[in-house]
C-alpha positions as CSV (number, residue, x, y, z in Angstrom):
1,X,2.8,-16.4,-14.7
2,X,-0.4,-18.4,-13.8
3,X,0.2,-20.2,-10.7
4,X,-0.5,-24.2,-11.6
5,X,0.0,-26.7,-8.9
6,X,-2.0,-28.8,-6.9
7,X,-2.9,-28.5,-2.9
8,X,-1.7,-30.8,-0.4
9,X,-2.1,-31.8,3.1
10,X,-3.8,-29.0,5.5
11,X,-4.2,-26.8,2.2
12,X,-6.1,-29.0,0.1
13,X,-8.6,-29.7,2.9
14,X,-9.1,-25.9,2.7
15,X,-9.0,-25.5,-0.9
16,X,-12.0,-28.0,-1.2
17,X,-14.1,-25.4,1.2
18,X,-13.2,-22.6,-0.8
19,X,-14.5,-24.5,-3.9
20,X,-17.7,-25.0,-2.8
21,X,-17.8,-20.6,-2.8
22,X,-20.3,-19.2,-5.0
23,X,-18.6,-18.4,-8.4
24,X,-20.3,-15.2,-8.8
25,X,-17.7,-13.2,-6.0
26,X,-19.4,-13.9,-3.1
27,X,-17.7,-15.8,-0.6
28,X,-18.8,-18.5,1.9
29,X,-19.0,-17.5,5.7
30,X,-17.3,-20.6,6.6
31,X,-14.4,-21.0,4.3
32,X,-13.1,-17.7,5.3
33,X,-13.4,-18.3,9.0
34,X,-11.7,-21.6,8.4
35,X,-8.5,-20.3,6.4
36,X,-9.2,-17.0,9.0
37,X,-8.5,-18.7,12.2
38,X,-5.3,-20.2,11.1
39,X,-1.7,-18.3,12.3
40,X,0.4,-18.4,9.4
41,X,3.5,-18.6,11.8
42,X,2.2,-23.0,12.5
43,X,2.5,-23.7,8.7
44,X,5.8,-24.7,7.1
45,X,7.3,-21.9,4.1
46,X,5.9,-24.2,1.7
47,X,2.5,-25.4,2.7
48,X,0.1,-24.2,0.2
49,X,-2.1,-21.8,0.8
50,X,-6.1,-21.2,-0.5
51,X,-7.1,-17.7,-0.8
52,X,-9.3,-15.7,-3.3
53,X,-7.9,-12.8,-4.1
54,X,-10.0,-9.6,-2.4
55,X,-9.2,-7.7,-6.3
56,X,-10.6,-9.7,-8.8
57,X,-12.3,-12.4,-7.1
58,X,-9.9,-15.3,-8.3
59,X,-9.3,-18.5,-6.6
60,X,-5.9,-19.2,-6.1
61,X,-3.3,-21.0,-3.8
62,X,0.5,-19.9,-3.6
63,X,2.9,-21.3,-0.8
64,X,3.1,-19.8,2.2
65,X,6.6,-18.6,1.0
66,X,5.5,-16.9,-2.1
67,X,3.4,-14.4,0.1
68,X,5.4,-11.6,0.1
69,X,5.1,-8.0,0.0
70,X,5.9,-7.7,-4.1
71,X,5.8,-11.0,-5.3
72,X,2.6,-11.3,-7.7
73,X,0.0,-13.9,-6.6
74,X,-2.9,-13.9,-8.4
75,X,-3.0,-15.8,-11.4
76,X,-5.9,-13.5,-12.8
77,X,-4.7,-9.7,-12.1
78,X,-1.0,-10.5,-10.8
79,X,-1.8,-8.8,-7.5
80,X,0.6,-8.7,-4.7
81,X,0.3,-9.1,-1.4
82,X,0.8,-5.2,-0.8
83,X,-2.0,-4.8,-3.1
84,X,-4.9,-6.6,-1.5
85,X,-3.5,-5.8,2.1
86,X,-4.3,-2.1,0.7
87,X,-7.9,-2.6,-0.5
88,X,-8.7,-5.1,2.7
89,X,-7.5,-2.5,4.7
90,X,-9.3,0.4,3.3
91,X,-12.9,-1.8,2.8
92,X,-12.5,-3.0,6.4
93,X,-11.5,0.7,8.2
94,X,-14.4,2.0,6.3
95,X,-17.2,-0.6,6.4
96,X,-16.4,-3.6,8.8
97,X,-16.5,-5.9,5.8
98,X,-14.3,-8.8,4.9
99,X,-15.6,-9.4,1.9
100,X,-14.0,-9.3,-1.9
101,X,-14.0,-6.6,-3.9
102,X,-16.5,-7.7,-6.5
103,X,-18.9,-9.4,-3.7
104,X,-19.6,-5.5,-2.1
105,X,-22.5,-3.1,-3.1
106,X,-21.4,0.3,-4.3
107,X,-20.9,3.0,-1.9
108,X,-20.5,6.0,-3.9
109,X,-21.4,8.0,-0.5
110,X,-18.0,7.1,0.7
111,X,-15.3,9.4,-1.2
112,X,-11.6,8.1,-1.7
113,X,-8.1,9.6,-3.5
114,X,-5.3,7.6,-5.0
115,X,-1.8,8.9,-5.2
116,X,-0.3,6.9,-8.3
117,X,-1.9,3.7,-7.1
118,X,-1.7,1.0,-8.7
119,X,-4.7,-0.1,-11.8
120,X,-4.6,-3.5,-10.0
121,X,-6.3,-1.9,-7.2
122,X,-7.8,1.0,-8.3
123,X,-10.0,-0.3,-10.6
124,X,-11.5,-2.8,-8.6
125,X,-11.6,0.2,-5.9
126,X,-13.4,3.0,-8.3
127,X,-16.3,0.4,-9.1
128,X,-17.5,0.2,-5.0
129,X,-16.3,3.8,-3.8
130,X,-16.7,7.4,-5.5
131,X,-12.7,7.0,-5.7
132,X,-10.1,9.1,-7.8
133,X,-6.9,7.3,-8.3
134,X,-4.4,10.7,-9.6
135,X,-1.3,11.2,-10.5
136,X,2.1,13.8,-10.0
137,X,3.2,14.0,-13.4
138,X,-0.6,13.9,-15.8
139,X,-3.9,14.7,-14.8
140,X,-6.2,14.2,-13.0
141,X,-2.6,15.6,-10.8
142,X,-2.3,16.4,-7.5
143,X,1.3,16.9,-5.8
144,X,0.9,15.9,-2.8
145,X,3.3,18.9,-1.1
146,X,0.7,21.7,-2.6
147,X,-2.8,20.2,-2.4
148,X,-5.4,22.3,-4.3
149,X,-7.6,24.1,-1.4
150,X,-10.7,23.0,-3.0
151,X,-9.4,19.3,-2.0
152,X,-9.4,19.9,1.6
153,X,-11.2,17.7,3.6
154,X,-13.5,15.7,1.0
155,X,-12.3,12.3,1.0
156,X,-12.9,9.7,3.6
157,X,-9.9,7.6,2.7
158,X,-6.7,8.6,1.1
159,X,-3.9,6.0,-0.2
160,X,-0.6,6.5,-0.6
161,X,1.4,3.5,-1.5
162,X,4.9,3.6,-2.0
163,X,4.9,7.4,-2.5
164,X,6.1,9.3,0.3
165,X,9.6,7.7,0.1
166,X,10.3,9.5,-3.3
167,X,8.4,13.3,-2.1
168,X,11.2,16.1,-1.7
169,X,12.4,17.4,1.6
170,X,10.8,18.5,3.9
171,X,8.6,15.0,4.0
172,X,6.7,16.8,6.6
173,X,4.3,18.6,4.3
174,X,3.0,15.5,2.8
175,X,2.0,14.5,5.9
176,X,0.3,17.3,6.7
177,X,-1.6,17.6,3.6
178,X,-2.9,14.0,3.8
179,X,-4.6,14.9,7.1
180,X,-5.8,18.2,5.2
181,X,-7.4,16.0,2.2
182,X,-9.5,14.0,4.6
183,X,-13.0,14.6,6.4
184,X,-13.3,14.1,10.3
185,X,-12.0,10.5,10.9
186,X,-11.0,9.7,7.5
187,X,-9.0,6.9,6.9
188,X,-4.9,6.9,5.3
189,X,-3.4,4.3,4.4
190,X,-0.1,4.2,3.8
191,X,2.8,2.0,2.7
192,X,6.6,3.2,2.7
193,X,9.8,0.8,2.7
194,X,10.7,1.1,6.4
195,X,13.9,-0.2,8.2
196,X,13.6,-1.1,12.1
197,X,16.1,1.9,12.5
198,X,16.3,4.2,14.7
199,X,15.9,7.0,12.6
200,X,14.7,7.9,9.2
201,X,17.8,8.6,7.0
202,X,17.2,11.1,4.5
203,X,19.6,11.0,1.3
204,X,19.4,14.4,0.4
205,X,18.4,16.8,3.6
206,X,19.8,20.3,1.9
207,X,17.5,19.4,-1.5
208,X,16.8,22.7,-3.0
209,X,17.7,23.5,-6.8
210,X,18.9,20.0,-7.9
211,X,19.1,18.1,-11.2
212,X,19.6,14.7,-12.7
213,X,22.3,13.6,-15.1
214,X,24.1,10.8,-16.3
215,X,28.0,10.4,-16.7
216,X,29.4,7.3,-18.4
217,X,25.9,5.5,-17.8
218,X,26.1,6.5,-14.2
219,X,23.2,8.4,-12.5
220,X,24.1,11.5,-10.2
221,X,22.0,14.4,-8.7
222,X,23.6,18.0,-8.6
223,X,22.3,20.0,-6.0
224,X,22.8,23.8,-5.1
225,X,21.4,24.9,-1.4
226,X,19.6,27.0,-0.3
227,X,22.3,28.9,1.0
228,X,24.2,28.3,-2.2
229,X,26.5,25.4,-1.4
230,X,27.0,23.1,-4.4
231,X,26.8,19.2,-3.7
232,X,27.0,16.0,-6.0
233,X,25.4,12.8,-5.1
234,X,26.2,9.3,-6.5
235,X,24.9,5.9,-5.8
236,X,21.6,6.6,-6.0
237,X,18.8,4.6,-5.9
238,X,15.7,4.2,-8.0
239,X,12.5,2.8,-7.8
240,X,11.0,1.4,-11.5
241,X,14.0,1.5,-13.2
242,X,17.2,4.0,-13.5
243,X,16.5,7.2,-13.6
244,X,12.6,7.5,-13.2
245,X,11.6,7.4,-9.8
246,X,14.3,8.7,-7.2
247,X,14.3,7.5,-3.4
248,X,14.9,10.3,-1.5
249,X,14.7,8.2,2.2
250,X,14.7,4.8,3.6
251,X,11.7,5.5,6.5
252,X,12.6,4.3,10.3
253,X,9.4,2.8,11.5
254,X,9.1,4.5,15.1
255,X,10.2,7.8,13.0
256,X,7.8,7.0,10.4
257,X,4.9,6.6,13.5
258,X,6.1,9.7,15.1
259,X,5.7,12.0,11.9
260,X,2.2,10.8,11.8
261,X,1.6,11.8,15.6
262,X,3.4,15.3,14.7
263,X,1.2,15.9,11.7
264,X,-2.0,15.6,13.9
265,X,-3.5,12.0,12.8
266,X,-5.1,9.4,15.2
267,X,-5.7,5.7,16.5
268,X,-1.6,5.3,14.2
269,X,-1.4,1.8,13.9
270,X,1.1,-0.6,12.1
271,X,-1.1,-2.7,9.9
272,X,0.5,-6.3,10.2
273,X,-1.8,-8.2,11.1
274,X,-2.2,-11.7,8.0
275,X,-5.7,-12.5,6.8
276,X,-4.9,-15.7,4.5
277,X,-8.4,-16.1,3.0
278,X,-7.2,-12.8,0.7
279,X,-3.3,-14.3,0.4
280,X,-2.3,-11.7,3.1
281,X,0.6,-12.2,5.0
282,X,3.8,-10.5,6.2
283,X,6.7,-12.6,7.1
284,X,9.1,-9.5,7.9
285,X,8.6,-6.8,10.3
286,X,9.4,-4.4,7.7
287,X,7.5,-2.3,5.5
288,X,4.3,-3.0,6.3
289,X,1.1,-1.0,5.9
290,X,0.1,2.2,8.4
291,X,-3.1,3.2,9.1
292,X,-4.4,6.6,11.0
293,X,-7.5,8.4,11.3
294,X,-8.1,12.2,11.0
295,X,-9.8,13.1,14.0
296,X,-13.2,13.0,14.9
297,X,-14.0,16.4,15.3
């Protein structure tokens, strides 16, 4: 729902700078240095906040407590926070920029491939880069544990948002075959649910020949072993609604860092840090973006 209020103290005095931004997508130096500079950790939960949003190009404002990792934003393209923390991210690793979306000249020399992301960001994403958004279950399909060869190291970013906690063990191989799908110091960025655990706890570990079913409206997973033990799971948990996408872990950051180490990838970071003139901020250490480089080779 469009997002209808009107600023007030410290907010409004930004809001006014950010009016006086060309309505065409570009954006003033000096109102994003302004709402930039600020550390979201002096305002109060619900001072409101000016931002454009990096997708569309909207205007908007939202408190300070409505920025959260999945709570839609934009009053234009309902964008989250995740969402434009992925597209700053990728625009900024690759180019430097800070800009909007809809403000950047195409760069079709810089190659890019969605796993199941999301239209609100890879539309805006397919009109600046020579990007593929695909998919595991349609074309244009790639599964992610067994990349096509010809893929192998043509893209210069890769995202994968929200994925990796729903691949089948071993997780391992997706890993890997992310650093496969990208050129010499290739950007991935990547968003999982992580805990601050010590450990990543998988749900299934022995997943080999395994079904779905439901039994008096109850979800369960039936799986036989690869050394032929039979086990039943209940209490599961799905992502999108009951029996479509299955969480098969709950990531451990510092195991979820590690596995990127292990599978080869570079300069791992955790990607936290807020940029409130795109409405980014992370209030929880949890769950936030990962970025890593292929090596430059």
């Amino acid at each position: 729902m469009p997002l209808r209020c009107a600023a007030r103290s410290l907010a409004s005095r930004l809001w006014r700078r950010v009016r006086r931004a060309p309505a065409g997508g570009a954006f003033a130096p000096e109102a994003v240095a302004t709402i930039g500079d600020l550390d979201p950790r002096s305002l109060a939960p619900g001072e409101r906040i000016a931002f454009r949003c990096n997708l569309c190009g909207t205007r908007a404002q939202a408190p300070l407590s409505a920025l959260t990792r999945e709570t839609p934003s934009c009053p234009r393209c309902g964008s989250t926070v995740r969402f434009r923390a992925i597209a700053h991210l990728v625009v900024h690793e690759l180019t430097g920029e800070t800009r909007p979306l809809p403000a950047l000249a195409p760069r079709r020399d810089l190659a890019g491939l969605g796993l199941s992301d999301a239209s609100c960001y890879a539309t805006p994403l397919a009109r600046v880069f020579d990007y593929e958004n695909t998919w595991f279950h349609t074309e244009p399909r790639v599964d992610i544990t067994r990349i096509d060869p010809a893929r192998r190291g043509r893209y210069d970013f890769v995202v994968a948002s929200d994925v990796f906690e729903h691949v089948a063990p071993p997780v391992a191989r997706a890993f890997d075959n992310a650093l496969a799908l990208l050129k010499p110091g290739g950007v991935f960025v990547l968003t999982v649910p992580f805990s601050l655990g010590a450990d990543t706890v998988e749900h299934f570990p022995d997943l080999h020949d395994w079904t779905l079913s439901q039994e008096h409206g109850r979800w369960k997973l039936a799986n036989r072993t690869a050394d032929g033990r039979t086990q039943t799971y209940g209490n599961l948990v799905f992502h999108g609604g009951p029996g479509t996408t299955l969480e098969m872990r709950l990531f451990a950051r510092d195991a979820l860092l590690r596995e990127l180490g292990r599978s080869g990838f570079a300069g791992v970071r955790v990607a936290d840090e807020p940029y409130l003139p795109f409405g980014i901020h992370w209030p929880e250490p949890w769950s936030v973006p990962v970025v890593a480089r292929a090596p430059a080779r």
